[in-house]
N, C-alpha and C positions, 0 to 999 in steps of 0.2 A: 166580395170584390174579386176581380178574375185580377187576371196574367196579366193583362191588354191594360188594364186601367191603373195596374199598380205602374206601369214603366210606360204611361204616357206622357209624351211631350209635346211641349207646344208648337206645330210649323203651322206654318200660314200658307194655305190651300185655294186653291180658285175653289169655284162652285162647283166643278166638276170633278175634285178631288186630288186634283195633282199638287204640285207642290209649286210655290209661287218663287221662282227661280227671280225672276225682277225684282221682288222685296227685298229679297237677302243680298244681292249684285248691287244695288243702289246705295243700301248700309254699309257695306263693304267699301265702296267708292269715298261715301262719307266720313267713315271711319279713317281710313287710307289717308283723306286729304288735311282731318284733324290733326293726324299724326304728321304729316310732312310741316303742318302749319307750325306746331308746337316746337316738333325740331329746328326747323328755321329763326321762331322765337329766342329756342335756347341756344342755338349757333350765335344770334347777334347778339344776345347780353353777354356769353363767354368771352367774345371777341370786342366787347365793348369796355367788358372789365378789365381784360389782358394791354389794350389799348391806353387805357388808363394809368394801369400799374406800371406798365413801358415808361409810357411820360413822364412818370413821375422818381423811376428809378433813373434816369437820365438827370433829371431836374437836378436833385440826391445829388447824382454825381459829379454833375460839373458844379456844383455848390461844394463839394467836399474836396476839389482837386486844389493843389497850391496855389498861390498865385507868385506868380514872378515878374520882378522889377524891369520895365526897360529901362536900357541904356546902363545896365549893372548898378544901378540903383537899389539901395537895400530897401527891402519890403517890411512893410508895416507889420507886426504881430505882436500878440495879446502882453507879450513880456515888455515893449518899450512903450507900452500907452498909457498915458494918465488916464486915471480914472475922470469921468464926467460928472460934476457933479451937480 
């Protein structure tokens, strides 16, 4: 086994020996647009979750904020309420 065959690799060559510069630019194009598509994938689940958790820490909040009587009316709370039975 020589030199030449232990550190051969594989390019893809026209018939006439050169080297097939279109195969690998096309792959590359390919590759490129996978990548862009993927990231655009992971950008709108990120921003789908983040959207989510938004809504729902809001929900949360205005669920947890006091509530106050109009008209200086005393509000209802868990201490002056019969139990339902």
């Amino acid at each position: 086994m020589t030199q030449a065959h232990a550190f051969s690799q594989d390019v893809r060559r026209h018939a006439d020996g050169s080297i097939d510069f279109d195969f690998y630019r096309i792959r590359a194009i390919a590759l490129r647009r996978q990548a862009m598509r993927d990231g655009f994938t992971l950008t709108s689940a990120c921003a789908g979750v983040l959207t989510m958790l938004g809504a729902l820490a809001a929900f949360f909040h205005v669920e947890a904020a006091p509530i106050s009587a109009p008209n200086g009316l005393a509000a209802v709370t868990q201490a002056n309420v019969a139990p339902i039975r």
